[in-house]
N, C-alpha and C positions, 0 to 999 in steps of 0.2 A: 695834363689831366683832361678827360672828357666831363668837363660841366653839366652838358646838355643829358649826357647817359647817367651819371656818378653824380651822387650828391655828396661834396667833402665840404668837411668844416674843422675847425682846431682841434675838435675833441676826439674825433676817427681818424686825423691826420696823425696825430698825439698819439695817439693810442698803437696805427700800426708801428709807429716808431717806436715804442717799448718793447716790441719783439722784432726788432732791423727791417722792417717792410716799409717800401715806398709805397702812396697810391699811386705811383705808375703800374710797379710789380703787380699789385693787387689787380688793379683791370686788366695787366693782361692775363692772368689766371682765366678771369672771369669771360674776357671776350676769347680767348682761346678754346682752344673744346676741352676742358676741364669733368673730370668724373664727378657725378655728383654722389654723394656721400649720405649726407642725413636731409631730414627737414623737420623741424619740431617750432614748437612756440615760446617765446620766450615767459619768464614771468609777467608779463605785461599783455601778454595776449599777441603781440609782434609776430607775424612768419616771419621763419630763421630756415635757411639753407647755407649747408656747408659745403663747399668743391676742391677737390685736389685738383690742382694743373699746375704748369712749370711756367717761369715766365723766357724771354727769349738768351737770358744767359744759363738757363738749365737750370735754375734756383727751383725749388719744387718747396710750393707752399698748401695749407689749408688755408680755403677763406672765404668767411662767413657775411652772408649777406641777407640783409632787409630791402622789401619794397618801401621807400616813400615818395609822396607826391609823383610816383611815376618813374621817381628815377631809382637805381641800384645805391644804396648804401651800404657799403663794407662796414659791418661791426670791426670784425677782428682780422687776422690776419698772420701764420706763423708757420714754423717751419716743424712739419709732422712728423710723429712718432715714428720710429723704424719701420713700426708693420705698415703705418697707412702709405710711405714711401714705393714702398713695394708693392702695396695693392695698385698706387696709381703706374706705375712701371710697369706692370703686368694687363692694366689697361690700355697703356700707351702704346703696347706690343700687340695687343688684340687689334688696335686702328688701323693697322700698317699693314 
């Protein structure tokens, strides 16, 4: 895990594991060129951005991130609906 980049603590470690994602997977979604999706605000007033990307075993996740202190904070992290699948597949074929 990248400390310096990523801020992880029990509760985001915890959490991607209720949907089978490591913070490994998770960053490299993020550090990958991943599609970006949405960006909205949380209840809290928090920026929130969502990104599709794959990590290097071909696993294709969403996953959701906050700025703190400078560093990337993964909220969430899972594995997307059919269609968002395919939109990033179809992005992934536009790269290339």
């Amino acid at each position: 895990m990248d400390d310096e980049l990523f801020e992880w603590d029990d509760a985001n470690i915890l959490h991607l594991a209720e949907h089978d994602v490591s913070p490994e997977e998770a960053e490299e979604v993020i550090l990958g060129d991943p599609f970006e999706m949405d960006y909205d605000k949380s209840e809290l007033g928090e920026d929130r951005w969502s990104y599709l990307g794959e990590t290097s075993q071909g696993k294709i996740l969403q996953v959701v991130i906050t700025m703190r202190g400078g560093r990337v904070r993964a909220t969430t992290a899972f594995e997307p609906i059919r269609r968002f699948k395919q939109l990033y597949l179809a992005f992934k074929a536009e790269q290339q």
